[in-house]
C-alpha positions in Angstrom: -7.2 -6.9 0.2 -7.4 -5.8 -3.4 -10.5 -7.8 -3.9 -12.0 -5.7 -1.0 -10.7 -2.5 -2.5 -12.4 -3.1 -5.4 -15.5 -3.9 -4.3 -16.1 -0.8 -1.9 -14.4 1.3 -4.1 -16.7 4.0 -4.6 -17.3 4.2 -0.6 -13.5 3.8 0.1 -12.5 6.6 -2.1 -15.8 9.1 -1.2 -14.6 8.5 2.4 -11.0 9.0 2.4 -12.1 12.0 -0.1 -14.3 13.5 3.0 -11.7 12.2 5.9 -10.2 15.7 6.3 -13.2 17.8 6.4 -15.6 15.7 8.4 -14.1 15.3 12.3 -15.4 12.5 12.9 -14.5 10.2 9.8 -11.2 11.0 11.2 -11.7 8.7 14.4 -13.9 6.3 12.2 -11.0 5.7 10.2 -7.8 5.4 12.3 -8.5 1.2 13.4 -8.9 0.8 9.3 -5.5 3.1 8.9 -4.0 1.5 11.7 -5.3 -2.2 10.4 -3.3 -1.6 6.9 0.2 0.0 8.5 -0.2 -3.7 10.6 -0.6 -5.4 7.4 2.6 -3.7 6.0 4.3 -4.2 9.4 3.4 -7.8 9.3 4.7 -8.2 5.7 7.9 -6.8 6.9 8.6 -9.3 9.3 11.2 -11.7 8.6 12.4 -9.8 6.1 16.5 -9.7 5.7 16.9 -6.4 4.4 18.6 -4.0 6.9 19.2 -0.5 7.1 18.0 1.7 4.3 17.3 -1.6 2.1 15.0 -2.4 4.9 13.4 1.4 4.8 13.0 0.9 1.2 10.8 -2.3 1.7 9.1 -1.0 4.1 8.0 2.1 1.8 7.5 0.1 -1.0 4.8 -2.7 1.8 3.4 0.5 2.6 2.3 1.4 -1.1 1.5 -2.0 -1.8 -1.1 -1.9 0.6 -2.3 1.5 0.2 -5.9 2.2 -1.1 -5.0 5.3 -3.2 -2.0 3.0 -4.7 -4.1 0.2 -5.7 -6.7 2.7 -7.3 -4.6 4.4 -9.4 -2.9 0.8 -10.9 -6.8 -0.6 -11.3 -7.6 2.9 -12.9 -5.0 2.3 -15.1 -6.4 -0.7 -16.6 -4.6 -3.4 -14.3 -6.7 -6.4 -13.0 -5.9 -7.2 -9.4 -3.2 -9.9 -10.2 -1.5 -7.7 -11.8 -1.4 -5.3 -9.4 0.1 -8.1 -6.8 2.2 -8.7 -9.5 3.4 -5.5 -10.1 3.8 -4.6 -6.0 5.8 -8.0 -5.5 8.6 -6.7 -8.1 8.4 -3.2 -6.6 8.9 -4.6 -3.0 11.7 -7.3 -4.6 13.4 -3.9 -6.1 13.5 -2.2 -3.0 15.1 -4.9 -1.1 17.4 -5.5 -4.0 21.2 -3.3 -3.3 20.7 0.1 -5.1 23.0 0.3 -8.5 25.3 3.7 -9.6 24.4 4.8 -12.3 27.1 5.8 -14.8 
């Protein structure tokens, strides 16, 4: 996924930059939307986090897969294993309890 990011980058981020002022990108774009949130969804499944463990997974699949997420880490100077690498200890932090702070 990050591969293809990367190599439509500049079209990826000129047409989510023009998705809310040109109606009809709007209808172009919900399968590829709606394609991602599956992606997430299906990197959900099977998971063994429940409750808001399980929300925070879900968030953090969400981001991993997001386009706007994965620019800003690759603007940032990370290569795309990194970026995997990077999203696999955010989603393993999610899932993980939540510690108190003192």
């Amino acid at each position: 996924m990050y591969r293809f990011y990367r190599e439509g980058e500049p079209m990826m981020a000129n047409v989510l930059r023009d998705e809310a002022y040109v109606e009809t990108l709007a209808s172009l774009l919900r399968p590829m939307h709606e394609l991602v949130a599956a992606i997430a969804g299906l990197l959900l499944e099977g998971r063994p986090e429940r409750g808001r463990r399980r929300t925070r997974v879900a968030a953090a699949l969400a981001h991993a897969v997001d386009f706007e997420a994965w620019r800003s880490l690759a603007r940032g100077g990370l290569d795309d294993e990194e970026i995997v690498e990077l999203m696999v200890v955010l989603v393993r932090a999610a899932g993980a309890p939540r510690c108190k702070l003192p």
